[in-house]
C-alpha positions in Angstrom: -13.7 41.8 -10.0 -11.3 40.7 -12.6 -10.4 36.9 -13.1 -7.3 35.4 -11.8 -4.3 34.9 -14.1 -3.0 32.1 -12.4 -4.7 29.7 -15.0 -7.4 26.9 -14.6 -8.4 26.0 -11.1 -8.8 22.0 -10.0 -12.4 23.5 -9.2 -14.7 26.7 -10.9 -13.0 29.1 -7.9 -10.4 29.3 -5.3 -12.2 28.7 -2.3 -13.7 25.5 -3.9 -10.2 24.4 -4.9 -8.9 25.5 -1.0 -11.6 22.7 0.4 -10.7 20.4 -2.0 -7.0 20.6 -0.8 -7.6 20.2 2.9 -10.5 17.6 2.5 -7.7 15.2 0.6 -4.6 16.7 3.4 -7.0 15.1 5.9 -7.8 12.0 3.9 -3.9 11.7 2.9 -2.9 12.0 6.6 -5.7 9.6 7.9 -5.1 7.4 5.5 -1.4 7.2 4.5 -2.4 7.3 0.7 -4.9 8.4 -1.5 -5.8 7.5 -4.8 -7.0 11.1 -7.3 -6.1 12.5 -10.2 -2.4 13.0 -11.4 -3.3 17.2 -11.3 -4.6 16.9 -8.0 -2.0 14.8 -6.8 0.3 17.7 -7.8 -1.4 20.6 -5.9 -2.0 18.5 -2.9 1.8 17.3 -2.6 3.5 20.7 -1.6 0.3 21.8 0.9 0.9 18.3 2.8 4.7 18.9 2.5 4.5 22.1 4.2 1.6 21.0 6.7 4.1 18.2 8.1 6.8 20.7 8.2 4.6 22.3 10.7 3.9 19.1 12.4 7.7 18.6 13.0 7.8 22.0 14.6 5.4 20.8 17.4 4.6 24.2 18.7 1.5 25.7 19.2 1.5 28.4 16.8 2.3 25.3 14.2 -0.7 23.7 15.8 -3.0 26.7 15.3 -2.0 26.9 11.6 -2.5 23.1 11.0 -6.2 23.4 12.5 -6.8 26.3 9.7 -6.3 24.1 7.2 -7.5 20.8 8.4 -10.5 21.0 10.5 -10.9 17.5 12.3 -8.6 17.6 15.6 -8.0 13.9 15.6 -6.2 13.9 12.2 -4.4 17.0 13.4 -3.4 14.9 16.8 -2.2 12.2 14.4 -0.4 14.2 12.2 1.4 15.9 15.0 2.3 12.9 17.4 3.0 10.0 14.7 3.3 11.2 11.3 5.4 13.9 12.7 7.8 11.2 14.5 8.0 9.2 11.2 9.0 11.9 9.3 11.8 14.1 11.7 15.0 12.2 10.2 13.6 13.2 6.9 14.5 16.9 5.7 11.9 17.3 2.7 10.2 15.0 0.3 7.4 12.9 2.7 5.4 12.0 0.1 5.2 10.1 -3.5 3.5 10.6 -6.0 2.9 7.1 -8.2 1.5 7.3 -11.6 -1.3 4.4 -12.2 -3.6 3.2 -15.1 -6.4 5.9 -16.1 -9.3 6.0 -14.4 -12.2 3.9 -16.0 -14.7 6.3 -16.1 -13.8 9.1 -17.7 -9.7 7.8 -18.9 -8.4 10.8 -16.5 -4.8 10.4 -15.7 -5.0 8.7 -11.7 -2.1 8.6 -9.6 -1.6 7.6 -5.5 -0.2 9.8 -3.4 1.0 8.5 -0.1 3.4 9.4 3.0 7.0 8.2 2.8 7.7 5.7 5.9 10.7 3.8 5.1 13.6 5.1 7.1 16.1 7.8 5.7 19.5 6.5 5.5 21.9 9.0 7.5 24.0 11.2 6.4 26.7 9.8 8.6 26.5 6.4 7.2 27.1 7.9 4.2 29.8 9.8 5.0 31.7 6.8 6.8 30.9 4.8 3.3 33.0 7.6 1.6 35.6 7.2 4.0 36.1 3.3 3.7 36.5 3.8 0.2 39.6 6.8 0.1 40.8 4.2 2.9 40.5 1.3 0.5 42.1 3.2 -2.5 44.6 4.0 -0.6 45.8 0.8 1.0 44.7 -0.6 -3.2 48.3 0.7 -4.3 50.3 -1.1 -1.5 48.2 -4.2 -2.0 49.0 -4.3 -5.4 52.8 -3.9 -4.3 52.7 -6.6 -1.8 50.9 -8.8 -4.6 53.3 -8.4 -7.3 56.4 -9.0 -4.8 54.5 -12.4 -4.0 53.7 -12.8 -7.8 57.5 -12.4 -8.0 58.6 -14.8 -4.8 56.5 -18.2 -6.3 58.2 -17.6 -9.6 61.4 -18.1 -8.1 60.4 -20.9 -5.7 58.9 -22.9 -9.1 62.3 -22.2 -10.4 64.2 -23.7 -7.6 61.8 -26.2 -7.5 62.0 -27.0 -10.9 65.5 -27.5 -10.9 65.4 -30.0 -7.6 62.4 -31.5 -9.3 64.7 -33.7 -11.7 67.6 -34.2 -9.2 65.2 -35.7 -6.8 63.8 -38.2 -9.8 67.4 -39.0 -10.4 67.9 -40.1 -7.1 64.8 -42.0 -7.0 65.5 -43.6 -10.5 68.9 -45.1 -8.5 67.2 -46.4 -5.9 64.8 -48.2 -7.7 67.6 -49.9 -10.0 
C-alpha cells in the first residue's frame, strides 16, 4: 500500500494519530483544558468543535457518533448535558487555543487548549447598541441647534446685562453720596 500524501502525522500512522485525538477530546472535555503541544492543539481543536456540535444536537444518532469517538460514557454524559448547555448561545468557536512558554524538556512549542465558558454577548444587544447610536446621531444635529440658539441667548442677556451693570453702580454711587 502506498503512503499517504497528506504529510507528517502527530504519530507514525493514522490510527495512532485517531487515539491520540479522542484520548485528549476526553481529557479536554473532562477537564475543561489541556496543556500539549501547539501542533496537537491544532488537530485536536476542530475534532472537539465538531464533537460539541453534536452534543448541541442532543439526539441519539449525535449520541451514537460521540461514543465512536470517545469511548468513556461518563465524559460523553458530561459533554452532552453540561458542556452542551454552556455552549448553545454560542454558534462556533468553543475552544482557545493559548500559546505558552516551550516545554522544558525537549523546547517543543506548548500551548493550552480549553472550552470557552464566558457568555456570548447577543446579537440583539448588539443590534439595539446600533440602534441607540443612528438614534443619537440623529438627535446630535438638533442638539447642536438647540446649543448654538442658547450659545446665542446668554450673549445677549450679558449684553443687556452689561449695559444695566453700570446704571445700577450709578445709582448706587448716588445713594452712597
Amino acid at each position: 500500500m502506498p503512503t499517504p500524501k497528506k504529510g507528517p502525522r502527530l504519530a507514525s500512522s493514522p490510527a495512532h494519530e485517531r487515539l491520540m485525538l479522542a484520548n485528549m477530546a476526553t481529557s479536554l472535555f473532562q477537564n475543561g483544558q489541556i496543556t500539549t503541544t501547539l501542533p496537537k492543539a491544532k488537530r485536536l481543536r476542530p475534532l472537539a468543535e465538531r464533537l460539541i456540535t453534536f452534543a448541541k444536537r442532543g439526539d441519539l444518532h449525535s449520541r451514537r457518533r460521540v461514543m465512536r469517538v470517545i469511548r468513556n460514557k461518563s465524559v460523553v454524559h458530561i459533554l452532552f448535558t453540561q458542556i452542551a448547555e454552556q455552549m448553545e448561545q454560542r454558534e462556533g468557536g468553543y475552544t482557545r487555543i493559548v500559546k505558552i512558554a516551550p516545554r522544558v524538556g525537549d523546547n517543543a512549542p506548548a500551548a493550552i487548549i480549553e472550552l470557552v465558558t464566558e457568555p456570548v454577548a447577543k446579537k440583539a444587544v448588539v443590534k439595539e447598541a446600533e440602534a441607540a447610536t443612528k438614534v443619537a446621531e440623529e438627535e446630535a444635529p438638533a442638539v447642536e441647534t438647540e446649543a448654538a440658539e442658547a450659545a446665542e441667548a446668554p450673549v445677549e442677556e450679558t449684553a443687556a446685562a452689561e449695559a444695566e451693570a453700570p446704571a445700577e453702580e450709578a445709582a448706587e454711587a448716588k445713594k452712597a453720596e
